[in-house]
LUMZANU-336674 format. One record per residue (C-alpha): residue in three letters; x, y, z. Coordinates in steps of 0.5 Angstrom, whole numbers, plus 500, padded with zeros to 3 digits. Layout:
BEGIN
ALAXYZ...
***
This chain:
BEGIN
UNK345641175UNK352645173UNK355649176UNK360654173UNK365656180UNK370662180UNK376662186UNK383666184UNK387665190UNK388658195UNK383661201UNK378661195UNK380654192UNK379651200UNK372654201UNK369653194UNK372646195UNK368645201UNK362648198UNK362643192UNK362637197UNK356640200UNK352641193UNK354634190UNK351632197UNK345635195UNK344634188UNK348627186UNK347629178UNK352635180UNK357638175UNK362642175UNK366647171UNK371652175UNK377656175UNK381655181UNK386650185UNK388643188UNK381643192UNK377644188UNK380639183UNK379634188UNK371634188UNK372635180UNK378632178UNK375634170UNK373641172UNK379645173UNK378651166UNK384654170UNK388654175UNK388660180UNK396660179UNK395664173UNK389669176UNK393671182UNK396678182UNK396683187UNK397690186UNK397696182UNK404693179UNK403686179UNK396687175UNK399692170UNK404688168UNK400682167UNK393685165UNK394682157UNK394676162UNK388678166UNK384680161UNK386674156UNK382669162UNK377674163UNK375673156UNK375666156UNK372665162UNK366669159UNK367665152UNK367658156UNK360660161UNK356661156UNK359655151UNK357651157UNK351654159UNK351652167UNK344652172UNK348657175UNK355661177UNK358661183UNK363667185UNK368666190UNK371672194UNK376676189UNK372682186UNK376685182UNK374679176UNK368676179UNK365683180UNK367684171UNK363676170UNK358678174UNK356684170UNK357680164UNK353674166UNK347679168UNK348683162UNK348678157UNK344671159UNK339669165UNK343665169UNK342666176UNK349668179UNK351667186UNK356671191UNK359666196UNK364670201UNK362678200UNK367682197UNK371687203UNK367693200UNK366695207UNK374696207UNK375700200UNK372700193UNK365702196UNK362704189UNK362696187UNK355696192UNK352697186UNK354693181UNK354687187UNK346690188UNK344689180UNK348684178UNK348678184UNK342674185UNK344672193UNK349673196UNK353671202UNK356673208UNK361670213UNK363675218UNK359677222UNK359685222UNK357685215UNK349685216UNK349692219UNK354695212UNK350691207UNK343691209UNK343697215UNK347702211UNK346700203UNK338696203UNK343691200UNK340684203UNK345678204UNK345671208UNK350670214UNK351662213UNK357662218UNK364662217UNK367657213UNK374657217UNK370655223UNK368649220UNK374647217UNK378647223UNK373643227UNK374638221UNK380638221UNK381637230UNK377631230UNK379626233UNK386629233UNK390630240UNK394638239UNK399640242UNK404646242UNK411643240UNK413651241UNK415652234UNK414659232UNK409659225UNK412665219UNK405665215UNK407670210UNK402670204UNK399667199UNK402671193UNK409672191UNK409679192UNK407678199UNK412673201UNK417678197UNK415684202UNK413681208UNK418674209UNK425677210UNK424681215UNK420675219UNK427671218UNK431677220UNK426677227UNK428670227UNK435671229UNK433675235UNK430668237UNK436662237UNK433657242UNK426657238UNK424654231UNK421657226UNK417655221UNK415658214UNK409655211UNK408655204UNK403657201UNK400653195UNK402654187UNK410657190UNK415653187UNK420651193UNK426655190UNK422662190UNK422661199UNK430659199UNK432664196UNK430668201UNK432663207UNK438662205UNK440670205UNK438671212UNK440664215UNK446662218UNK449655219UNK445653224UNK439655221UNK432656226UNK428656220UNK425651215UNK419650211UNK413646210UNK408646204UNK400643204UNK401643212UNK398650215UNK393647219UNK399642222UNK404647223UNK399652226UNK396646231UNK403645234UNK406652234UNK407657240UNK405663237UNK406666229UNK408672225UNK402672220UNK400677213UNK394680214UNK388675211UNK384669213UNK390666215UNK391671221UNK383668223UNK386660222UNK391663226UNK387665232UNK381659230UNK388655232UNK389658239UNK397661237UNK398668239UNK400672233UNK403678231UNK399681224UNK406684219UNK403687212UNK409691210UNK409693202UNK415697198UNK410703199UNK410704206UNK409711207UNK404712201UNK400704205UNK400708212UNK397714209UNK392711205UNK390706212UNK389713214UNK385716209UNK382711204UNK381705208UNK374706211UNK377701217UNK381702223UNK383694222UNK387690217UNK386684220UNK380680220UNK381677228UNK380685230UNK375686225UNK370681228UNK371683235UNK372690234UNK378693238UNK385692237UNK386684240UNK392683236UNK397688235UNK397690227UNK404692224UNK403695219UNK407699213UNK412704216UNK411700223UNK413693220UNK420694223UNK425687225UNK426690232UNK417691232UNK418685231UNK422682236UNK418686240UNK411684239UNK413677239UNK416677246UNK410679248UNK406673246UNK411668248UNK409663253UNK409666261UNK406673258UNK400677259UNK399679252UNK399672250UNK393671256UNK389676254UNK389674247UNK387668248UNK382670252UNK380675247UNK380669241UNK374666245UNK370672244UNK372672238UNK369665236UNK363667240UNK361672235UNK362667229UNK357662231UNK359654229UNK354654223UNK357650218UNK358656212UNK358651206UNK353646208UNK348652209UNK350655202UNK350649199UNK342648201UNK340656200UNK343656193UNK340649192UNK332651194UNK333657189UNK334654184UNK328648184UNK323654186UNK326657180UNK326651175UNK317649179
***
């Protein structure tokens, strides 16, 4: 069968990635087609339509300037589905063009469309309930909190498969001996903007820290020069920061504790066992901070605190991301402190509540089932 996939950023990119393994697992004539990244590629070498590199803009800003862009590969994506007619679509998190392909999708054809990795309705932006309700055929959850929004408050129903950073972090352990080299790992984002906002004041933190290395990593599809510009402005001589691409996974197996942007990577982190403080600061901090308050229908950013539901690692969020907050807050997690203990202990709750479901696999197989009972 074909199957046309749509992932906008690298977390997308991973998951979508495992998931095409597990369909070519069970359907050997598979064929792809997908806008995406390197992952994805890897499974389907011919399929990539688009990189995700030109569909990842974030922010009323970002998106306003390059909207002739967006909507120039919103348009081709529709044009190339319907040219190459797929068994079925399959969406991949990033709601603000998936939700537009799915409308079109229903609206104009018969093609079953597909929603693995829900979009964070629960969070802001609740009205999409009903376009996510008329335009997806099933949709899957992978946190487990999710059930009681949906289905409890919306009678909207969806399918827990687990969740896939579980599964993809025990991959990645087999058979390897950890251990902390006492490193301190700088995760700042995957978007230009992010790092932009969010990388100088963990680099200016770092000098409050000369006797531990720090180590940014980067994240796929930013050019090195675009980090150094930043290292070199807030590193002296004796540098305690260097930087890593393509070794997340490594560099949060050897460090001690992370300063860590608000998103999956804060779930790796804590998955990895590395004590974190979560740093989402943005040029609009007093604007941010009020609509946490007010818009947000969460008291929790990071997806660690969500799932346990209590403030497990400490959020420094808008105006509370400061350099001495985060010297502070980093202390407290180092090595010989009770936070960092408490945390650690908290993580394994954590797990708990995910389960050890392998996500892909079991979405793979359900997308699959329906399918055949759709074609019988």
């Amino acid at each position: 069968m074909k199957y046309y996939l749509i992932a906008g950023e690298a977390s997308g990119d991973l998951h979508a990635g495992c998931l095409m393994q597990e369909l070519k697992k069970h359907d050997a004539d598979a064929e792809f087609r997908f806008f995406g990244g390197d992952k994805m590629t890897a499974v389907a070498p011919d399929g990539c339509k688009k990189h995700y590199r030109e569909l990842a803009y974030m922010g009323f800003i970002p998106v306003l300037l390059h909207l002739r862009t967006i909507l120039r590969n919103m348009r081709y994506c529709k044009q190339d589905i319907m040219e190459w007619q797929p068994d079925a679509v399959i969406l991949i998190d990033y709601p603000g063009f998936n939700l537009s392909i799915a409308k079109f999708i229903h609206k104009h054809t018969s093609i079953p469309v597909y929603y693995y990795i829900l979009p964070k309705i629960w969070a802001w932006k609740e009205y999409r309930i009903k376009n996510i309700k008329r335009d997806i055929d099933k949709r899957y959850s992978i946190l487990p909190f999710e059930a009681a929004f949906f289905e409890g408050k919306h009678n909207c129903k969806i399918e827990y498969v687990g969740n896939p950073t579980v599964g993809e972090i025990m991959h990645f352990q087999e058979g390897k001996e950890l251990s902390s080299n006492g490193t301190i790992a700088l995760l700042a984002g995957s978007r230009k903007q992010e790092i932009k906002d969010n990388l100088p004041m963990m680099l200016e933190a770092a000098k409050a820290f000369p006797n531990h290395q720090f180590v940014i990593a980067g994240a796929p599809g930013i050019h090195p020069s675009y980090y150094n510009k930043f290292i070199s402005a807030y590193s002296t001589t004796d540098s305690n920061v260097s930087i890593l691409f393509g070794q997340t996974y490594n560099i949060l197996s050897s460090s001690a504790a992370a300063l860590v942007t608000s998103g999956t990577a804060t779930l790796e982190t804590a998955l990895f066992n590395v004590p974190q403080v979560v740093c989402y600061y943005t040029p609009l901090a007093p604007l941010t901070g009020w609509m946490k308050k007010k818009i947000l229908k969460v008291k929790y950013i990071s997806l660690v605190n969500l799932i346990v539901n209590r403030e497990l690692v400490t959020e420094l969020v808008a105006q509370s991301m400061t350099v001495k907050n985060i010297i502070d807050e980093l202390k407290k997690i180092l090595p010989g402190n009770t936070k960092r203990e408490d945390m650690l202990k908290g993580y394994g709750e954590m797990r708990a509540l995910l389960g050890t479901e392998n996500a892909a696999e079991n979405t793979a197989a359900s997308i699959i089932k329906s399918l055949l009972e759709e074609k019988a």
